[in-house]
mmCIF file as gemmi writes it, N, C-alpha and C atoms, coordinates in Angstrom:
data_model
loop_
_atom_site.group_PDB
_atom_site.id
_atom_site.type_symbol
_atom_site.label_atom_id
_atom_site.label_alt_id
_atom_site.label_comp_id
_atom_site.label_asym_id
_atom_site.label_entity_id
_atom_site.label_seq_id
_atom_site.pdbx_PDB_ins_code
_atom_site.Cartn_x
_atom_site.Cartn_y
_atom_site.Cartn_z
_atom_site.occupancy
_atom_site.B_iso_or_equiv
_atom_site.pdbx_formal_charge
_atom_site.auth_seq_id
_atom_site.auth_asym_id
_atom_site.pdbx_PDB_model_num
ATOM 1 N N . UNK Axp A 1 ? 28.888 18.795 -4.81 1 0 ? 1 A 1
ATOM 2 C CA . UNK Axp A 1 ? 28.145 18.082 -5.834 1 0 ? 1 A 1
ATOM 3 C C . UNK Axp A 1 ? 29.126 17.693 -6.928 1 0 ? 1 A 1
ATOM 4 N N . UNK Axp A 2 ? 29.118 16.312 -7.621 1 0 ? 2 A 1
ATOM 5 C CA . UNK Axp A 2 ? 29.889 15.956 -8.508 1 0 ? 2 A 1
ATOM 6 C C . UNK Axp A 2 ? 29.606 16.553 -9.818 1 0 ? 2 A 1
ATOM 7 N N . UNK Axp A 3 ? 30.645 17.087 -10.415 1 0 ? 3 A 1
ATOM 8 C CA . UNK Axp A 3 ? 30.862 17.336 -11.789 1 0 ? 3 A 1
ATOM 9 C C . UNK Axp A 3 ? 29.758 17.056 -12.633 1 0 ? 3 A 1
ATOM 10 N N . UNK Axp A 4 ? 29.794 15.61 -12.462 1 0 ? 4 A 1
ATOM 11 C CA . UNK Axp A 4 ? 29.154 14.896 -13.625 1 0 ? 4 A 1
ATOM 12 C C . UNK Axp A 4 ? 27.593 14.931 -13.787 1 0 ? 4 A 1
ATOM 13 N N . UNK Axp A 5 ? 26.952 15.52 -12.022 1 0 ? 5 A 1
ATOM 14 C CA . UNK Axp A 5 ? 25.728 15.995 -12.238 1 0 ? 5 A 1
ATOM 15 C C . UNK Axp A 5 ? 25.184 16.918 -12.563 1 0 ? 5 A 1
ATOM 16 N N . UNK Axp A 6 ? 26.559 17.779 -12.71 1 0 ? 6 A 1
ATOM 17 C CA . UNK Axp A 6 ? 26.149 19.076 -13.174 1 0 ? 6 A 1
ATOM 18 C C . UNK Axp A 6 ? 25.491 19.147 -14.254 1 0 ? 6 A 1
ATOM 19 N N . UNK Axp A 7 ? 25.464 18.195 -15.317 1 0 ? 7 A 1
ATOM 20 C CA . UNK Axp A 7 ? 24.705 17.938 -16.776 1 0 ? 7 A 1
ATOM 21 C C . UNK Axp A 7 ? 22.724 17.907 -16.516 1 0 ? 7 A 1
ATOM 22 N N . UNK Axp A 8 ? 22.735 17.377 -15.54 1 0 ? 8 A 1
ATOM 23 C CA . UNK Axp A 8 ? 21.01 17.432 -15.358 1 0 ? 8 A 1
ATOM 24 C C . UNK Axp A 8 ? 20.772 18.586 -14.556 1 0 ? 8 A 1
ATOM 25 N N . UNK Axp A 9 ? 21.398 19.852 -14.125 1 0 ? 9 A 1
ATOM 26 C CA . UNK Axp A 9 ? 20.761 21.09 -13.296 1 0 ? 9 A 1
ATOM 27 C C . UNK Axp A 9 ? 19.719 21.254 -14.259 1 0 ? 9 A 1
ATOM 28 N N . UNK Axp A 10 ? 19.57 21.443 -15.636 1 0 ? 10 A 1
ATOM 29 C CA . UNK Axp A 10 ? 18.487 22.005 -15.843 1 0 ? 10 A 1
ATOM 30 C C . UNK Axp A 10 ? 17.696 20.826 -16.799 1 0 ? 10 A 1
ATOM 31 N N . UNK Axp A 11 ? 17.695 19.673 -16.631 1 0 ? 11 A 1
ATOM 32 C CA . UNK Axp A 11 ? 16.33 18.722 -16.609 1 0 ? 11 A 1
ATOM 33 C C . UNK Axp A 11 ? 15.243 19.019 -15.801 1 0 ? 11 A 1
ATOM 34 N N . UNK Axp A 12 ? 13.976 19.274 -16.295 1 0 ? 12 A 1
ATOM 35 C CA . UNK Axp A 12 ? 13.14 19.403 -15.566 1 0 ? 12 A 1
ATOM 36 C C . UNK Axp A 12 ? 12.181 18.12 -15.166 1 0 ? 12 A 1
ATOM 37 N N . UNK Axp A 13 ? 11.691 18.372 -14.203 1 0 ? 13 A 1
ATOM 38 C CA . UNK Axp A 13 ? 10.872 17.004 -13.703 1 0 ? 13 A 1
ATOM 39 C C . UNK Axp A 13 ? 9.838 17.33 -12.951 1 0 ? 13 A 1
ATOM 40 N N . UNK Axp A 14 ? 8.652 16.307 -13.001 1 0 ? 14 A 1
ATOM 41 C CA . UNK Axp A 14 ? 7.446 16.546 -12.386 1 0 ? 14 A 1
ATOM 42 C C . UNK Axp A 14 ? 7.638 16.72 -10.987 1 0 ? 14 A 1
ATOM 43 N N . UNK Axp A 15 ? 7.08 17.806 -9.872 1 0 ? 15 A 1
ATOM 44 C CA . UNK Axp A 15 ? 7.179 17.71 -8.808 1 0 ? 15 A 1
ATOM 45 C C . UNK Axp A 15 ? 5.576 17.812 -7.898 1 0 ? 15 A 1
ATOM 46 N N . UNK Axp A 16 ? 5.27 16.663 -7.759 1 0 ? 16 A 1
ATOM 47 C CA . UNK Axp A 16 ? 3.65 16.746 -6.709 1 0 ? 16 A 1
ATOM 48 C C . UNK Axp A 16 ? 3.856 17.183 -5.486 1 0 ? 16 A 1
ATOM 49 N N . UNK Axp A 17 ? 2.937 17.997 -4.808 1 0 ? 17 A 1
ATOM 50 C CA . UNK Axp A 17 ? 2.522 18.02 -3.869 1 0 ? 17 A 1
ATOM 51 C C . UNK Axp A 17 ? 1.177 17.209 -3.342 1 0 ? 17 A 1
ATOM 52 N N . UNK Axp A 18 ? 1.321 16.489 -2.184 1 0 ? 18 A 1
ATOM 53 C CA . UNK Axp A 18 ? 0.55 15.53 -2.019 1 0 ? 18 A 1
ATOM 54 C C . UNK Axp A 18 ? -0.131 15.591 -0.311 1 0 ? 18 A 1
ATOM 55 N N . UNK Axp A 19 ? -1.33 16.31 -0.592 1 0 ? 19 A 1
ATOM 56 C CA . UNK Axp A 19 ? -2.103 16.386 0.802 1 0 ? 19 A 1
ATOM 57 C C . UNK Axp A 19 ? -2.507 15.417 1.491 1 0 ? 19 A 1
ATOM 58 N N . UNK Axp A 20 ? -2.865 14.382 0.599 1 0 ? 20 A 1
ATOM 59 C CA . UNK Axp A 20 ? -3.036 13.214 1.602 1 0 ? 20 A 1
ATOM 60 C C . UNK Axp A 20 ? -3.751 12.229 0.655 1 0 ? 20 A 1
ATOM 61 N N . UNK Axp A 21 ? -4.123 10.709 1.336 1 0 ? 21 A 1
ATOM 62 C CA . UNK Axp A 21 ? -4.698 9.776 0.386 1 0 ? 21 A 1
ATOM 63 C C . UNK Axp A 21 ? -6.153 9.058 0.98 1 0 ? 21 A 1
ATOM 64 N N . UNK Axp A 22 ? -7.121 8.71 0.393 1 0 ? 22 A 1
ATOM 65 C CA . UNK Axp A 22 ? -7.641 7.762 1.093 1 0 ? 22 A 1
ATOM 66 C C . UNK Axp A 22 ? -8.301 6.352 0.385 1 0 ? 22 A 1
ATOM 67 N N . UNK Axp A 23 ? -8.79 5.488 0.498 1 0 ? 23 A 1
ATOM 68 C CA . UNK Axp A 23 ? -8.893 4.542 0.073 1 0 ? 23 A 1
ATOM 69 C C . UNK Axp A 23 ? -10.838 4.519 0.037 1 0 ? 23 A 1
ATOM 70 N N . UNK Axp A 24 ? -11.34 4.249 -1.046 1 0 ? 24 A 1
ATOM 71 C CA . UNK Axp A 24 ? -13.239 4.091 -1.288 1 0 ? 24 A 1
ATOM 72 C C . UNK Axp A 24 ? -13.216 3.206 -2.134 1 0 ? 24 A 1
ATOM 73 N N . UNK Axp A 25 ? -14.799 2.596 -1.897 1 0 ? 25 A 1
ATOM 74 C CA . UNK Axp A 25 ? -15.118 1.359 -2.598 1 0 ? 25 A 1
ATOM 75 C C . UNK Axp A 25 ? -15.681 2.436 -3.487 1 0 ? 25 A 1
ATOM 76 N N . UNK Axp A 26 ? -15.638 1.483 -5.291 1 0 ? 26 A 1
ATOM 77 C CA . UNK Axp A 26 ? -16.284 1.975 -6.716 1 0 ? 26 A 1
ATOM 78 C C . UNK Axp A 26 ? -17.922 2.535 -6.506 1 0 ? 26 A 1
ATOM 79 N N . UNK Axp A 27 ? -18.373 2.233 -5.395 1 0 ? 27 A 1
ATOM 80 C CA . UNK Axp A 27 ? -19.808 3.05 -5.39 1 0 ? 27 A 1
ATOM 81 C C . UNK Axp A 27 ? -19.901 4.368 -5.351 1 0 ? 27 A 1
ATOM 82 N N . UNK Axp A 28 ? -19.065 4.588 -4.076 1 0 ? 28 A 1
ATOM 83 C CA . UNK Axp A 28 ? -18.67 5.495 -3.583 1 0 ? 28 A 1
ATOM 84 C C . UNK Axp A 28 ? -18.153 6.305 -4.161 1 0 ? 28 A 1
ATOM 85 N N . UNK Axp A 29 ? -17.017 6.121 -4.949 1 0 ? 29 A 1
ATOM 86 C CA . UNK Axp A 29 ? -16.307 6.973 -6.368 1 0 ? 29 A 1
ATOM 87 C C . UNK Axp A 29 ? -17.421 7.199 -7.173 1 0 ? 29 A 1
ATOM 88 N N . UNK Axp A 30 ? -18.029 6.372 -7.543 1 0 ? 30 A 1
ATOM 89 C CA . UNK Axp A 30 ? -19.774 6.511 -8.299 1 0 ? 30 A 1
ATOM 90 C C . UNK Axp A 30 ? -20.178 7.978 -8.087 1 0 ? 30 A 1
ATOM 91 N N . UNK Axp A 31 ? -20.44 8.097 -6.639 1 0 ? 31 A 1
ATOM 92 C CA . UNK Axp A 31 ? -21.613 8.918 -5.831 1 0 ? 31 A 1
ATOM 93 C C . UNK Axp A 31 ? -20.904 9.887 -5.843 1 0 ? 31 A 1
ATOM 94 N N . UNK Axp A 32 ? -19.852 10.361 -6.393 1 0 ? 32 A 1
ATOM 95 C CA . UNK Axp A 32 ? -18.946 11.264 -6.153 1 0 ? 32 A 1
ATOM 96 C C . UNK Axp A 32 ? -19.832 12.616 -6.672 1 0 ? 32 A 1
ATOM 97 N N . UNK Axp A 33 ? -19.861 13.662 -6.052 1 0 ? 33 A 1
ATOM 98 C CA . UNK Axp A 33 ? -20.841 14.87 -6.635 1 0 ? 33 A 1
ATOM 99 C C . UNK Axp A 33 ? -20.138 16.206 -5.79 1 0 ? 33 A 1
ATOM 100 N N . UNK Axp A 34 ? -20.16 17.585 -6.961 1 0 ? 34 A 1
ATOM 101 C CA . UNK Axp A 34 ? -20.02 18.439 -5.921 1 0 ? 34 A 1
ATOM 102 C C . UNK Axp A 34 ? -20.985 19.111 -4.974 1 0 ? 34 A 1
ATOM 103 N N . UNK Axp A 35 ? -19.673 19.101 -4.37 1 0 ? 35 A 1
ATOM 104 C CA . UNK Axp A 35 ? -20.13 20.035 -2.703 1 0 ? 35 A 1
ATOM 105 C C . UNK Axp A 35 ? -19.944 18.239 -1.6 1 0 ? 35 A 1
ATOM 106 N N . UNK Axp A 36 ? -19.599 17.486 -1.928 1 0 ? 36 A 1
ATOM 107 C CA . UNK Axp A 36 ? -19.188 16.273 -0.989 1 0 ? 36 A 1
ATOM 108 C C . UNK Axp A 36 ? -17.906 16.547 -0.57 1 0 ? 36 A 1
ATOM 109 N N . UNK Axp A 37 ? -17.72 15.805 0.587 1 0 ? 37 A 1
ATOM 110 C CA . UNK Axp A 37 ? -16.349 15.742 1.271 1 0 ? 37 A 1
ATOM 111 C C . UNK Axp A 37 ? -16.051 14.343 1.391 1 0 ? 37 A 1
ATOM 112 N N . UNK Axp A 38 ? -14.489 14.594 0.967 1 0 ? 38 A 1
ATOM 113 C CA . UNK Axp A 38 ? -13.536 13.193 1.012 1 0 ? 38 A 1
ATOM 114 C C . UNK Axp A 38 ? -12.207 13.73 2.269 1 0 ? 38 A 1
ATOM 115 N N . UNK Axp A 39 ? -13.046 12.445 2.903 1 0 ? 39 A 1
ATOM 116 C CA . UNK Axp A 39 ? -11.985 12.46 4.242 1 0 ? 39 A 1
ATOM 117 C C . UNK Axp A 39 ? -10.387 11.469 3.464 1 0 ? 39 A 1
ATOM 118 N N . UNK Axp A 40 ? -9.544 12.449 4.071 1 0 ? 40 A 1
ATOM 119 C CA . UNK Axp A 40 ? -8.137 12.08 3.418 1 0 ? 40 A 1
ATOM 120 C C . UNK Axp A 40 ? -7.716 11.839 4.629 1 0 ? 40 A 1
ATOM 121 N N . UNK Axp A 41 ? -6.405 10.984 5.233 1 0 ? 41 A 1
ATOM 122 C CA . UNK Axp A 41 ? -5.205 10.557 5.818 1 0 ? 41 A 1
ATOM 123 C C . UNK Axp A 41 ? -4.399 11.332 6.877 1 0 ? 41 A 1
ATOM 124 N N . UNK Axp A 42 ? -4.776 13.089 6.518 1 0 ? 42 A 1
ATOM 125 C CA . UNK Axp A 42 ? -4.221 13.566 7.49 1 0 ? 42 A 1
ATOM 126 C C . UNK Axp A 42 ? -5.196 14.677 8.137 1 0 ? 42 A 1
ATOM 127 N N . UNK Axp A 43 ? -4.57 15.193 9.076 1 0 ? 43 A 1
ATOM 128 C CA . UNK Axp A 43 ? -4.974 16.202 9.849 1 0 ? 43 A 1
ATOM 129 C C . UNK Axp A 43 ? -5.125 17.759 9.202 1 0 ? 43 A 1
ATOM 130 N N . UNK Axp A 44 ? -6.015 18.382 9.821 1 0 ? 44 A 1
ATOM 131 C CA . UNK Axp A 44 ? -5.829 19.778 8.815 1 0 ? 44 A 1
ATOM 132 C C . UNK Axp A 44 ? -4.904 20.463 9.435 1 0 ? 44 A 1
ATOM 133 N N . UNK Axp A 45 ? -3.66 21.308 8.587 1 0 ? 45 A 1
ATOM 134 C CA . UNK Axp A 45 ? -2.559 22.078 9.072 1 0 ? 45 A 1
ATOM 135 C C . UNK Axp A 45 ? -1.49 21.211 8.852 1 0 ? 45 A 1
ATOM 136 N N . UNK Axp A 46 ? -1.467 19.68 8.713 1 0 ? 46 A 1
ATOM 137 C CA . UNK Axp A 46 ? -0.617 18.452 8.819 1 0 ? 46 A 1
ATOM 138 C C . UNK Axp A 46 ? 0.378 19.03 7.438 1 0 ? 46 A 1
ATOM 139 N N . UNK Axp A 47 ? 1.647 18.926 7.523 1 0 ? 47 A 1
ATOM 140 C CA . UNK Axp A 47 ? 2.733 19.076 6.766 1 0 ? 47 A 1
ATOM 141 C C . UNK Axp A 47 ? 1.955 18.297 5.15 1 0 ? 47 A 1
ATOM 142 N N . UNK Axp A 48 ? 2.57 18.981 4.023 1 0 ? 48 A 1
ATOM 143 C CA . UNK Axp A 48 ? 2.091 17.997 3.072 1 0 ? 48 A 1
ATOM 144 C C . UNK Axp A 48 ? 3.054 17.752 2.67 1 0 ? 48 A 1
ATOM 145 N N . UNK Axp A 49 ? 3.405 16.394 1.423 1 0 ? 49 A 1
ATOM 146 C CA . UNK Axp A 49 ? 4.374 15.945 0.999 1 0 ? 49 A 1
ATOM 147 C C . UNK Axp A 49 ? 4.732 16.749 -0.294 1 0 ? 49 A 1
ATOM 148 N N . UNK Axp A 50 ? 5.868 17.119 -0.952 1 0 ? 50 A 1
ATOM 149 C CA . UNK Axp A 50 ? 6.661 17.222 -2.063 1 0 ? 50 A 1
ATOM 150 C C . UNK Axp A 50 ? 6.946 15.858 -2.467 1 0 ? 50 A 1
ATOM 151 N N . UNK Axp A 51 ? 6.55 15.457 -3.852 1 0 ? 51 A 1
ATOM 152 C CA . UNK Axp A 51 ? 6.945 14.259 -4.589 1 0 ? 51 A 1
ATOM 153 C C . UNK Axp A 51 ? 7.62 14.385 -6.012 1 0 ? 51 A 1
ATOM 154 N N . UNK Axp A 52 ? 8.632 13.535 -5.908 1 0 ? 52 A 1
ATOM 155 C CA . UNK Axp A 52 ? 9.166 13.641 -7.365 1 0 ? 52 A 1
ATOM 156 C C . UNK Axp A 52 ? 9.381 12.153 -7.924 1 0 ? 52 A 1
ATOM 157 N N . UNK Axp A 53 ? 8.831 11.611 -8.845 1 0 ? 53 A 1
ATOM 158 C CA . UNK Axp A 53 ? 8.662 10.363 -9.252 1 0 ? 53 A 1
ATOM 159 C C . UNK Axp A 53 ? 7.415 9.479 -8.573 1 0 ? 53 A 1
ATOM 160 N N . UNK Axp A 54 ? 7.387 10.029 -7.478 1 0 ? 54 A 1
ATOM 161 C CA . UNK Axp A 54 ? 6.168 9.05 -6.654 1 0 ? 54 A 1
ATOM 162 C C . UNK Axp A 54 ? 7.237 9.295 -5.17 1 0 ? 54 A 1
ATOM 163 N N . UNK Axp A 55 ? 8.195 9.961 -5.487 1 0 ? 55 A 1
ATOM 164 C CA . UNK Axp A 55 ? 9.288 9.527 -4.079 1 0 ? 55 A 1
ATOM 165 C C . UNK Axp A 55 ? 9.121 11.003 -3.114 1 0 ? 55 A 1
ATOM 166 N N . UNK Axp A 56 ? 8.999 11.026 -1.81 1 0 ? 56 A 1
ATOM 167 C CA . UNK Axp A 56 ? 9.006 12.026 -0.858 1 0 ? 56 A 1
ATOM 168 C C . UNK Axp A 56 ? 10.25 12.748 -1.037 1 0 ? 56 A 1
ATOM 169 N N . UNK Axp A 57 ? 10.63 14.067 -1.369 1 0 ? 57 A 1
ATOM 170 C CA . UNK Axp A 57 ? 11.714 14.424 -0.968 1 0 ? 57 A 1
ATOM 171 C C . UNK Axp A 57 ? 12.033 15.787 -0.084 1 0 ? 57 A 1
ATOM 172 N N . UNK Axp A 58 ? 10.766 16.361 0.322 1 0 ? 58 A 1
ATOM 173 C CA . UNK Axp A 58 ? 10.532 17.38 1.037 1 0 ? 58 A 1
ATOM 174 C C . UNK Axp A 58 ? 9.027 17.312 1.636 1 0 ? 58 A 1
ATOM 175 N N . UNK Axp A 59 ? 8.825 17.695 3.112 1 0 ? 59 A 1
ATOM 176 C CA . UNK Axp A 59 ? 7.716 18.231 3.284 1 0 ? 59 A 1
ATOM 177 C C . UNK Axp A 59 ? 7.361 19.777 3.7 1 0 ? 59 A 1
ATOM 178 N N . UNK Axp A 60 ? 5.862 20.275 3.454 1 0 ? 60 A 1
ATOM 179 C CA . UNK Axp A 60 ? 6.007 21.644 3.951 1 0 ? 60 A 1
ATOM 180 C C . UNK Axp A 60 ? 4.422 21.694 4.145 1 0 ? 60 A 1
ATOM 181 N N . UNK Axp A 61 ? 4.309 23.316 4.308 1 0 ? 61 A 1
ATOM 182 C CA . UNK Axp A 61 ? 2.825 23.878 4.251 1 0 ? 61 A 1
ATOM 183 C C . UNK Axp A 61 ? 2.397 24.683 3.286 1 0 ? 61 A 1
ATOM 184 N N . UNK Axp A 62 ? 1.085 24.527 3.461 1 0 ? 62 A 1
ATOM 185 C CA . UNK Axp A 62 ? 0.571 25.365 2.611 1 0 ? 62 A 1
ATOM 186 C C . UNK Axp A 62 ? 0.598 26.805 2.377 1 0 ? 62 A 1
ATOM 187 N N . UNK Axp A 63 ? 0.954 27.913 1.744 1 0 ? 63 A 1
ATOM 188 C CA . UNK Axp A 63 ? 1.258 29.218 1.468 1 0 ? 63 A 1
ATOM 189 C C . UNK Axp A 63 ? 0.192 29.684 0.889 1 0 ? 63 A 1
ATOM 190 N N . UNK Axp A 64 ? -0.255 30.861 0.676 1 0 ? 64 A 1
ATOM 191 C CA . UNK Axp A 64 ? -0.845 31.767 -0.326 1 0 ? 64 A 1
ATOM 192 C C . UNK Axp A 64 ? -0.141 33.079 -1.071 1 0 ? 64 A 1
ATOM 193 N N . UNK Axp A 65 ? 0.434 33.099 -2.216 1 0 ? 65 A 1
ATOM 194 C CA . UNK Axp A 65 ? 1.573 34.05 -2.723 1 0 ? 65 A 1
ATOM 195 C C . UNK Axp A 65 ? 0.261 34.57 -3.705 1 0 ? 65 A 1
ATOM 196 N N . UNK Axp A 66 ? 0.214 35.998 -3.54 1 0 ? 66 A 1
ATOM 197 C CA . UNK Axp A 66 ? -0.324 36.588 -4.573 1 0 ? 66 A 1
ATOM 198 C C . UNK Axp A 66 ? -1.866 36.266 -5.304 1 0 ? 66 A 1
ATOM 199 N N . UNK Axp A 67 ? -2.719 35.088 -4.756 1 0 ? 67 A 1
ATOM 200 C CA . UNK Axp A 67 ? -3.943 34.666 -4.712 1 0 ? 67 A 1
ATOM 201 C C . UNK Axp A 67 ? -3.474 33.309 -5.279 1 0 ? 67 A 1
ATOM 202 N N . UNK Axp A 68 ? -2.394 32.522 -5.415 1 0 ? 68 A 1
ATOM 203 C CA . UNK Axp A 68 ? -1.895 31.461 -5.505 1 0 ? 68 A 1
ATOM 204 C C . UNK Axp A 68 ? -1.443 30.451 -4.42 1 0 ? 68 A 1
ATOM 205 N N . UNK Axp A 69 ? -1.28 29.406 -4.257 1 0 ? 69 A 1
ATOM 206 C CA . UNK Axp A 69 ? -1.234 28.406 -3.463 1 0 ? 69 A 1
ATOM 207 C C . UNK Axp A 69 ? 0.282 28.361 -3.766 1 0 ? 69 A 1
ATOM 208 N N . UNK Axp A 70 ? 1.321 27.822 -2.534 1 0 ? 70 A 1
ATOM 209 C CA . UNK Axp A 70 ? 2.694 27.927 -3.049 1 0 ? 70 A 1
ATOM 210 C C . UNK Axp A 70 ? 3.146 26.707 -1.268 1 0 ? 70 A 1
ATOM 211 N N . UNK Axp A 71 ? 3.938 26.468 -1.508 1 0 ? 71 A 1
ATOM 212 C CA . UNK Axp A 71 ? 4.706 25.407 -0.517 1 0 ? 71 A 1
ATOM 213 C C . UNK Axp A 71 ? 6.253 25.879 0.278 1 0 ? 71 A 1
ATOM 214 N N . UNK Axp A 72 ? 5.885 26.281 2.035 1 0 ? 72 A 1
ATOM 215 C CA . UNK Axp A 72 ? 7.101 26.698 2.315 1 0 ? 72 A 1
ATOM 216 C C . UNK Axp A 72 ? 7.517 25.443 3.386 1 0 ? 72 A 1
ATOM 217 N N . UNK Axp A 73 ? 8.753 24.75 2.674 1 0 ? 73 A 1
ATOM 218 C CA . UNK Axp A 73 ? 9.514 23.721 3.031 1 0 ? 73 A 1
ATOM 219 C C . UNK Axp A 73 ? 9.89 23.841 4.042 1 0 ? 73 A 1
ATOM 220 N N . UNK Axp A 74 ? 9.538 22.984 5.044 1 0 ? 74 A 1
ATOM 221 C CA . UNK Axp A 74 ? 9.847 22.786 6.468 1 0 ? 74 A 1
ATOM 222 C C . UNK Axp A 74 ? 10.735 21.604 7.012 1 0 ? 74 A 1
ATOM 223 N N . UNK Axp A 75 ? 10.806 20.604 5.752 1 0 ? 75 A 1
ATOM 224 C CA . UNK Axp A 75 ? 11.822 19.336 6.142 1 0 ? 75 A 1
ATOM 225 C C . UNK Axp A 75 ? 12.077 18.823 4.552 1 0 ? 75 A 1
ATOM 226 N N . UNK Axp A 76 ? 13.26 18.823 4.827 1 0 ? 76 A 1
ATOM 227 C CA . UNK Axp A 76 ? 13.637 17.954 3.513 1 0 ? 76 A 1
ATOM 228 C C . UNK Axp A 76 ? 14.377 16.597 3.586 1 0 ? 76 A 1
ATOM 229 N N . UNK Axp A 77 ? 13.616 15.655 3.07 1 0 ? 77 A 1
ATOM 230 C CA . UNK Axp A 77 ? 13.955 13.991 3.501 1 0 ? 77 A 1
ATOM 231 C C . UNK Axp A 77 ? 15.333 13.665 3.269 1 0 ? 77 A 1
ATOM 232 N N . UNK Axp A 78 ? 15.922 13.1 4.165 1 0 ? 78 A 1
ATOM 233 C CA . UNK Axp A 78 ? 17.239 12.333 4.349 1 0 ? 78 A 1
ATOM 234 C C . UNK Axp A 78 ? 17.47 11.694 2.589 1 0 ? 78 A 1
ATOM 235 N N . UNK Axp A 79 ? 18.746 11.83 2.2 1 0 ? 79 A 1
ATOM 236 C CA . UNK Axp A 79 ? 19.104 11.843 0.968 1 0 ? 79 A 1
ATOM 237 C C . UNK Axp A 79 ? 19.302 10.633 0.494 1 0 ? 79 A 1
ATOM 238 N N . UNK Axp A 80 ? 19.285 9.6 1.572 1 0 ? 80 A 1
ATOM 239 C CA . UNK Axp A 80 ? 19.113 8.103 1.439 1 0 ? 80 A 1
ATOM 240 C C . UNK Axp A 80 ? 17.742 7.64 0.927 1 0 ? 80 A 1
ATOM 241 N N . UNK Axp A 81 ? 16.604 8.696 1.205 1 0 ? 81 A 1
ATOM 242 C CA . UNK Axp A 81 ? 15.37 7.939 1.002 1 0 ? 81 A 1
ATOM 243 C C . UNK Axp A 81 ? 15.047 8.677 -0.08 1 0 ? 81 A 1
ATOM 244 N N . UNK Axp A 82 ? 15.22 9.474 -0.71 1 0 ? 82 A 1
ATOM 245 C CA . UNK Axp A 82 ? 14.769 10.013 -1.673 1 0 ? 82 A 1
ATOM 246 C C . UNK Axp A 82 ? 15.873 9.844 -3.159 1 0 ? 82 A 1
ATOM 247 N N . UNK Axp A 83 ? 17.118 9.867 -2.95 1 0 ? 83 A 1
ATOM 248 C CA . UNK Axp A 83 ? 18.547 9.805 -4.303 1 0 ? 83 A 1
ATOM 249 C C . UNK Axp A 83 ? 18.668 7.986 -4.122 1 0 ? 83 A 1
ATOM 250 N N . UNK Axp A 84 ? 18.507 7.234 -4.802 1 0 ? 84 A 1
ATOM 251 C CA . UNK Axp A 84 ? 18.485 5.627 -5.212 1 0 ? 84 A 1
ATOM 252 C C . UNK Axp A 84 ? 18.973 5.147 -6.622 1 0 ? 84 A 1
């Protein structure tokens, strides 16, 4: 790692995890109530994304640490698609 990045190790930055997306018409968002289900994009068990800026840079699964939800990284995206 270059020198010169060594200055941002400790910038912090937003990091999402992102289960999936789906697309509804404004009624529908309307009708939104609990105890409904919103069908999302992927499969259940399906890897979820790590995002930083909006950009993929890891995927993983879902964990449970201590009665908390936590992410154990199973792929981390090629450094071309994520460093720009």
């Amino acid at each position: 790692m270059s020198s010169s990045l060594h200055v941002l190790h400790d910038v912090e930055m937003v990091v999402t995890a992102e289960l999936g997306r789906t697309t509804m018409p404004v009624r529908d968002l309307l009708g939104l109530a609990p105890g409904m289900v919103v069908e999302i994009d992927r499969a259940a068990g399906a890897p979820i994304d790590l995002l930083v800026n909006g950009r993929k840079i890891a995927a993983g699964e879902v964990v449970v640490i201590d009665e908390e939800f936590g992410i154990r990284i199973t792929e981390i995206a090629p450094s071309g698609e994520h460093v720009r």
